[in-house]
C-alpha positions as protocol buffer text, in pm:
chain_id: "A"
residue {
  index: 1
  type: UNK
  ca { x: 13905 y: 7581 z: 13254 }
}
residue {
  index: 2
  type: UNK
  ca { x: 13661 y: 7655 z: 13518 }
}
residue {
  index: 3
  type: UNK
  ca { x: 13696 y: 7792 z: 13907 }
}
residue {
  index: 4
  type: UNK
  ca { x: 13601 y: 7447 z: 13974 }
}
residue {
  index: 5
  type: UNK
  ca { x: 13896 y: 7314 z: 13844 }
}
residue {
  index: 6
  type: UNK
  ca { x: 14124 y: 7493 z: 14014 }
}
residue {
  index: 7
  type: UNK
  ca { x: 14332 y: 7338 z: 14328 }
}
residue {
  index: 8
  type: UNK
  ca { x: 14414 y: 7457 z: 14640 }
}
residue {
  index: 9
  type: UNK
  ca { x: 14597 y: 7766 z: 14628 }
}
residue {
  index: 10
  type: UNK
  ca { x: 14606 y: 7848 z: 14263 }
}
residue {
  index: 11
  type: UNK
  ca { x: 14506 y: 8120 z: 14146 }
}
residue {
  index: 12
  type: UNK
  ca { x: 14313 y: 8231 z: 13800 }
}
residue {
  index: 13
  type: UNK
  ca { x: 14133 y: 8554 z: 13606 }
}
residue {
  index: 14
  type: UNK
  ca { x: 13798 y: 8536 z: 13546 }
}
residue {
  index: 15
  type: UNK
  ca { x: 13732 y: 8522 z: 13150 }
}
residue {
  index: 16
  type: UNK
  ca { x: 13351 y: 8496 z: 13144 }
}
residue {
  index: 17
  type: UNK
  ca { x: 13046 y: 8413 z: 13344 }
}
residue {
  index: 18
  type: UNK
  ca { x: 12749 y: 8221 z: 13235 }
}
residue {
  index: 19
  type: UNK
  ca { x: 12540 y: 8462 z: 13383 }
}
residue {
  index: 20
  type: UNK
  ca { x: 12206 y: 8278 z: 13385 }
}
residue {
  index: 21
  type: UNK
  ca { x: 12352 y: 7979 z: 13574 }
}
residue {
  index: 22
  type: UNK
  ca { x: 12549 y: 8207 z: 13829 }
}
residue {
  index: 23
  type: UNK
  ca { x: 12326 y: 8422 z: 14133 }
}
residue {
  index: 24
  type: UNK
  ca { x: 12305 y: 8756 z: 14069 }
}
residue {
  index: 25
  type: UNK
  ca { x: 12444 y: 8788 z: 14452 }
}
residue {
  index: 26
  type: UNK
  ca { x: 12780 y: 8632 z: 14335 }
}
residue {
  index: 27
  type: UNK
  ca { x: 12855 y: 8917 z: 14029 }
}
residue {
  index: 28
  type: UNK
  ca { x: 12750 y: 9160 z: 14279 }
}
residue {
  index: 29
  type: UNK
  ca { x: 13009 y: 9097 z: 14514 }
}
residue {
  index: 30
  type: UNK
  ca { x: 13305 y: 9085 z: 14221 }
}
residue {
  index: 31
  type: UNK
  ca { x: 13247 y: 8743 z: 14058 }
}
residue {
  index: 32
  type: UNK
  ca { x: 13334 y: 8947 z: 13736 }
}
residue {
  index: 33
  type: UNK
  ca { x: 13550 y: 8892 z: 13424 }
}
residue {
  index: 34
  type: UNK
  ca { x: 13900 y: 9062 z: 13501 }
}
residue {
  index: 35
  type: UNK
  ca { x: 13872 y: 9018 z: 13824 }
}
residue {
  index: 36
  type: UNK
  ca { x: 14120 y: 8768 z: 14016 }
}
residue {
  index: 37
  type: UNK
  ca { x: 13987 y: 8422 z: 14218 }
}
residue {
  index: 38
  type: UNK
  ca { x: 14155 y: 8196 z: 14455 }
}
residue {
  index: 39
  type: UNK
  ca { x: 14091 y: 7889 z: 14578 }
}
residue {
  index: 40
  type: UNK
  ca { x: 14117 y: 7864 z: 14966 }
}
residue {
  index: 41
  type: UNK
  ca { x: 14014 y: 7570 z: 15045 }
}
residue {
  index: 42
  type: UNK
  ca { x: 13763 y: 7268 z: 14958 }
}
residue {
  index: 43
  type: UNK
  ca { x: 13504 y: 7203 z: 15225 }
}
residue {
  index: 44
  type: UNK
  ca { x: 13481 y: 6795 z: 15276 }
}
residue {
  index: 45
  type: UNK
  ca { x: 13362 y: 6591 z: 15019 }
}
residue {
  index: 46
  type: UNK
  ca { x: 13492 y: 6889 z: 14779 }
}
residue {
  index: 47
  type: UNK
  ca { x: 13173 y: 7104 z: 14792 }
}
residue {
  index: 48
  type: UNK
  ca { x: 13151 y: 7405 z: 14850 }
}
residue {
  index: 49
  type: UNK
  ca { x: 13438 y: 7588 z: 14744 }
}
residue {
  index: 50
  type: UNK
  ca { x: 13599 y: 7870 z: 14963 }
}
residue {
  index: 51
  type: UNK
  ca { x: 13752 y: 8148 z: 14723 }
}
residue {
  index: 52
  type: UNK
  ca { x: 13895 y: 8483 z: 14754 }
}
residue {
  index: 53
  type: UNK
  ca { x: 13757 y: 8700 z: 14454 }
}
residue {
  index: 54
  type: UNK
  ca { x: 13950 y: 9032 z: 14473 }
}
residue {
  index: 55
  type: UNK
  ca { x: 13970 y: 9042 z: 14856 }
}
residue {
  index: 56
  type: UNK
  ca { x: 13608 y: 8906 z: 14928 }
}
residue {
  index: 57
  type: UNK
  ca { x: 13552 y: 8571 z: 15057 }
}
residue {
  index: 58
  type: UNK
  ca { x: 13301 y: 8379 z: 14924 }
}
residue {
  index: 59
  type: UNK
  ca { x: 13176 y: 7986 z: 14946 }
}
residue {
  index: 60
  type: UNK
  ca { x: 12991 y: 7877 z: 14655 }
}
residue {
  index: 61
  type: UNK
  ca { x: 12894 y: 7544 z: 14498 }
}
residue {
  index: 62
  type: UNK
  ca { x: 13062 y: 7328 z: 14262 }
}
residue {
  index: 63
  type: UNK
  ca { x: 12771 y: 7336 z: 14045 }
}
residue {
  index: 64
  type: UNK
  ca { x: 12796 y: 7708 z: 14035 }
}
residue {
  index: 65
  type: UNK
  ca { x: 13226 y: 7679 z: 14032 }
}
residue {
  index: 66
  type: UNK
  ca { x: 13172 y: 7513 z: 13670 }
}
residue {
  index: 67
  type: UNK
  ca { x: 12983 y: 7767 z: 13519 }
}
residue {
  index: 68
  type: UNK
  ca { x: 13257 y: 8055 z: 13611 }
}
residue {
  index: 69
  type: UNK
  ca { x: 13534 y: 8021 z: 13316 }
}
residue {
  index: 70
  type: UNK
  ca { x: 13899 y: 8139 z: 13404 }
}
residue {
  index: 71
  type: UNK
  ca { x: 14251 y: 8173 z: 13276 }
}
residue {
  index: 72
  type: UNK
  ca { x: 14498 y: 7994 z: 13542 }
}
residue {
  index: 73
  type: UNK
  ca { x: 14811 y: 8235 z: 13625 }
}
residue {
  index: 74
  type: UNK
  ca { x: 15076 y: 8022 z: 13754 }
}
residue {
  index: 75
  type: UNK
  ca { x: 15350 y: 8154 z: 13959 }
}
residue {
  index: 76
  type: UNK
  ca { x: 15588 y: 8327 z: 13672 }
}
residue {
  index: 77
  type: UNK
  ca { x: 15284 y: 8547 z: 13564 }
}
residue {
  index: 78
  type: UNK
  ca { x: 15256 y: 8728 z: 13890 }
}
């Protein structure tokens, strides 16, 4: 599963990065494996994506979304 997938509200751990398809910018500011993502919202027609990676806000593209692989938690795992 992939950030992409994700809907609003749910949350996931990152398991891995393709690294040459994601910006350099986005691991820089915590787009890293362990850390947590949430989705905050879609912007309209469902790109970009607004997430909250470990307390930074970031809007990235869909494009870029599929390329960043996670583990959903769902609400008992928390």
């Amino acid at each position: 599963m992939t950030v992409a997938h994700l809907k609003r509200g749910e949350k996931g751990i990152i398991r891995q990065v393709v690294t040459d398809k994601v910006p350099i910018k986005l691991l820089e500011m915590g787009c890293l494996p362990g850390n947590e993502v949430e989705l905050i919202q879609f912007a309209p027609f469902q790109d970009p994506l607004y997430l909250n990676i470990n307390g930074s806000f970031l809007a990235i593209r869909k494009e870029t979304a599929l390329h960043i692989e996670i583990d959903r938690l769902n609400e008992s795992s928390l």
